[in-house]
C-alpha positions in Angstrom: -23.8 11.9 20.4 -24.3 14.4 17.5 -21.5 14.3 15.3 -22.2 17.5 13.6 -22.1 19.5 17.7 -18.7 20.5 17.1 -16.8 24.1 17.5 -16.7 25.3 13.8 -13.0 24.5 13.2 -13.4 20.7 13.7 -16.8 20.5 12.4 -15.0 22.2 9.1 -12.7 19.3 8.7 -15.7 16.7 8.9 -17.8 18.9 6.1 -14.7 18.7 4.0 -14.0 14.9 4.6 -17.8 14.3 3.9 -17.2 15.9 1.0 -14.1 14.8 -0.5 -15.4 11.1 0.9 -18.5 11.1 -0.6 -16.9 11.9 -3.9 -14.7 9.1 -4.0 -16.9 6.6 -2.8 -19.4 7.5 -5.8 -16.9 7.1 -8.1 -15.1 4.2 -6.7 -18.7 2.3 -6.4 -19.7 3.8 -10.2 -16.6 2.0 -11.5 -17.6 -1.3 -10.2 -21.4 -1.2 -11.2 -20.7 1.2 -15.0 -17.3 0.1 -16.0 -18.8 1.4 -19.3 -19.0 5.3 -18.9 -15.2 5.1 -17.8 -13.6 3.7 -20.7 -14.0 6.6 -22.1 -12.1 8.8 -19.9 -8.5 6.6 -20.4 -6.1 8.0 -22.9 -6.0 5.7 -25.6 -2.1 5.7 -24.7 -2.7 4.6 -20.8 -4.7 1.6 -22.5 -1.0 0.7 -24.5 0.8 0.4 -21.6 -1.8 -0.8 -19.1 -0.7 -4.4 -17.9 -4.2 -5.6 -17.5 -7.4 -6.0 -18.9 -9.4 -2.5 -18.8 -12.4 -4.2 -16.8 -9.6 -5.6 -13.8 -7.6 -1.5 -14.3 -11.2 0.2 -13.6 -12.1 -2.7 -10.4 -8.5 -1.8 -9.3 -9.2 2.0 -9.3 -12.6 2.2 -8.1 -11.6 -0.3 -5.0 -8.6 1.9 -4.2 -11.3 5.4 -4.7 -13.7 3.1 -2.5 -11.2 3.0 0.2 -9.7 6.4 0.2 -14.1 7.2 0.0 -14.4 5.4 3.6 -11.2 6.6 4.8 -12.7 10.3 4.6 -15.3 9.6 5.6 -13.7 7.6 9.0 -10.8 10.6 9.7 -8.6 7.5 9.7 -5.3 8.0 8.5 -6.6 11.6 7.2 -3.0 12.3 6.6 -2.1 9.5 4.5 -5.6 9.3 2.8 -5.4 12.9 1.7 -1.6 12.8 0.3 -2.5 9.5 -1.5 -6.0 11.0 -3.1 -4.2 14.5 -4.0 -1.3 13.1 -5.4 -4.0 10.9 -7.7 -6.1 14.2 -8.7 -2.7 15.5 -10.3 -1.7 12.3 -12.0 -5.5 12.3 -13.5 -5.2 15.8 -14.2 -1.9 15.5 -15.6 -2.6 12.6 -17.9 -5.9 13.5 -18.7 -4.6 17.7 -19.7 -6.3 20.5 -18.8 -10.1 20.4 -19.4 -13.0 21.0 -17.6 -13.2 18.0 -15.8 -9.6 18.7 -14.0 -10.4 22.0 -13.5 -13.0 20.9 -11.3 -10.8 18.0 -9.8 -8.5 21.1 -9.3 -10.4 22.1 -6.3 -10.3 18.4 -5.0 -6.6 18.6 -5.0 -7.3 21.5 -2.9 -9.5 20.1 -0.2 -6.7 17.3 0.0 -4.1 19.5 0.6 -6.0 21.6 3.3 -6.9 18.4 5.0 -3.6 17.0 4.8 -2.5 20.2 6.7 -5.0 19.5 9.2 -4.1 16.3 9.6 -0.1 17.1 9.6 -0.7 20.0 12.2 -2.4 17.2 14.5 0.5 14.6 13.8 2.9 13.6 16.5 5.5 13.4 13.7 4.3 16.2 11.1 6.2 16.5 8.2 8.4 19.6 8.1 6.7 22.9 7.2 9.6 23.8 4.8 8.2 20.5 2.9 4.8 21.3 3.8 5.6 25.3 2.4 6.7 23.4 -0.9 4.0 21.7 -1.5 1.0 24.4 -0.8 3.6 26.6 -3.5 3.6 23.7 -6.0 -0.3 23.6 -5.5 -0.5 27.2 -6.7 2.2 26.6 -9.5 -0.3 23.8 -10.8 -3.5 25.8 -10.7 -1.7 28.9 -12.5 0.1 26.7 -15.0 -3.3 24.2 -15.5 -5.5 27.5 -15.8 -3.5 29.5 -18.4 -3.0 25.8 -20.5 -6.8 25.6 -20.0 -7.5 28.9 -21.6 -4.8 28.5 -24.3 -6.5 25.2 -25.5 -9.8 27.2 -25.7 -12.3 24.7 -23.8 
């Protein structure tokens, strides 16, 4: 069976979960084999009050990208998968500030979100759309907020 013979709707939500997936396995599997090119990309604060040896932080992170990577990819636990990746984007993009780095990962964030709407329209327990409402708001707060820091700071 092709997987790609879908109606355009569903065969949306694969692209995006290709997508998304593929990201995250790359860097997940990039962590493990160049530990070296991500040092740089920790705060020098995060490395204060890490609880563990940068090597063992950067295993831990690109094992838990590696497994949001193959649960994209799968469309298991989509819901759970996306809220845990897009809630990971903002605490990157958060502690990392506005560059352009997380003004790309911005758009990651984004492609969580829609899929975690998919996935929570599809749920036999969805989460309640006044929460869901909140969120998709607080998603556009963060881009408009994020994008006027980033042109403040000049990048």
């Amino acid at each position: 069976m092709n997987v790609f013979k879908r109606d355009q709707k569903e065969l949306a939500v694969i692209v995006l979960r290709f997508a998304v997936g593929s990201v995250f396995l790359w860097f997940g599997v990039d962590k493990w084999v160049h530990p070296d090119a991500w040092y740089g990309w920790i705060p020098a604060w995060l490395w204060q009050i890490i609880p563990m040896s940068p090597d063992m932080f950067l295993w831990l992170n690109g094992a838990f990208e590696f497994t949001l990577g193959i649960l994209f990819v799968s469309g298991r636990f989509l819901r759970a998968a996306s809220a845990l990746a897009g809630l990971f984007m903002v605490a990157i993009a958060v502690t990392m500030g506005m560059n352009e780095v997380t003004v790309r990962d911005n758009a990651l964030i984004g492609i969580c979100l829609a899929l975690f709407l998919e996935a929570n329209a599809r749920s036999k327990k969805p989460v309640p759309a006044n929460i869901v409402s909140a969120a998709c708001s607080l998603y556009a707060l963060f881009l408009f907020i994020g994008g006027v820091l980033y042109l403040r700071s000049g990048q």
